[in-house]
N, C-alpha and C positions, 0 to 999 in steps of 0.2 A: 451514519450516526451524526445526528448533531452535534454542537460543543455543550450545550447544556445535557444531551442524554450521556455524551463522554463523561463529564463531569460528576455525573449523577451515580455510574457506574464505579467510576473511580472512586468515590469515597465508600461505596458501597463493599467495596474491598475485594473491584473483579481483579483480575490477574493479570489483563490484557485488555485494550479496547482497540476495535476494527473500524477501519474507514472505508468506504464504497464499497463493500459488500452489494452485491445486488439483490432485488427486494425479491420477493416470491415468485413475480410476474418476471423475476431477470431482469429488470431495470437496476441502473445505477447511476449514482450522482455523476457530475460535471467532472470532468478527471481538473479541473481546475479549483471545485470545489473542496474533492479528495486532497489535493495539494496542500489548500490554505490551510486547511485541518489540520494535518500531518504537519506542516511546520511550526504549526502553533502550537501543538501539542508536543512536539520535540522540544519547544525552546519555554514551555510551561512545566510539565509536566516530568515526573520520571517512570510514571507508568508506562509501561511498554508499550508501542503501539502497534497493529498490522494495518497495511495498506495493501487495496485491493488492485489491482494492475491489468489493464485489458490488454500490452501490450510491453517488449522487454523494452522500448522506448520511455512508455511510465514506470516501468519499475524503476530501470537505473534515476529515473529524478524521484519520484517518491522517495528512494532509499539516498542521495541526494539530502533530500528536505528532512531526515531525519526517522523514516520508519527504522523501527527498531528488525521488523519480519514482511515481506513483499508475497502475498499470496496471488497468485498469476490465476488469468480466466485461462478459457480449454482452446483459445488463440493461438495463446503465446503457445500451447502445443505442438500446434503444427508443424512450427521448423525447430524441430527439437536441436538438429546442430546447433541452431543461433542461441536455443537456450543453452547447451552443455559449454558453447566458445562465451559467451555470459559471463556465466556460473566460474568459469577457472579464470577470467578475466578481472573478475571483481566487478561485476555488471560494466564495464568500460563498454565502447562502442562494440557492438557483436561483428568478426571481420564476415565478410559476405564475399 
């Protein structure tokens, strides 16, 4: 989502706005792009925001840069330990 469709949303009166989400075809923004978004919109904004995560590496900096909620791809599944040692960790570094 852009910062203008964010915006556009928000006053619209959504409830939440999502960053990198992947499009129909499964593409996704820049996780750099995802980022700049997500911080701007934390230090703008009090809409809540979700950030999209391909990996528990982006989520701990997405959540970080101010996501309010970190939706994870079917990746970060994989090594479900790294995500449960995460998750009770407060996303800090997953131990391995």
């Amino acid at each position: 989502m852009s910062r203008h469709d964010a915006m556009l949303a928000g006053e619209s009166g959504a409830d939440y706005v999502m960053f990198g989400e992947p499009d129909a075809n499964g593409r996704t923004p820049s996780f750099e792009a995802v980022l700049e978004r997500v911080t701007w919109w934390a230090e703008t904004l009090t809409i809540p925001c979700v950030a999209y995560a391909a990996s528990l590496a982006e989520a701990d900096a997405l959540a970080a840069a101010g996501a309010d909620f970190i939706a994870v791809g079917e990746n970060v599944w994989r090594d479900a330990r790294a995500v449960v040692q995460a998750a009770h960790l407060g996303m800090a570094e997953p131990v391995r």
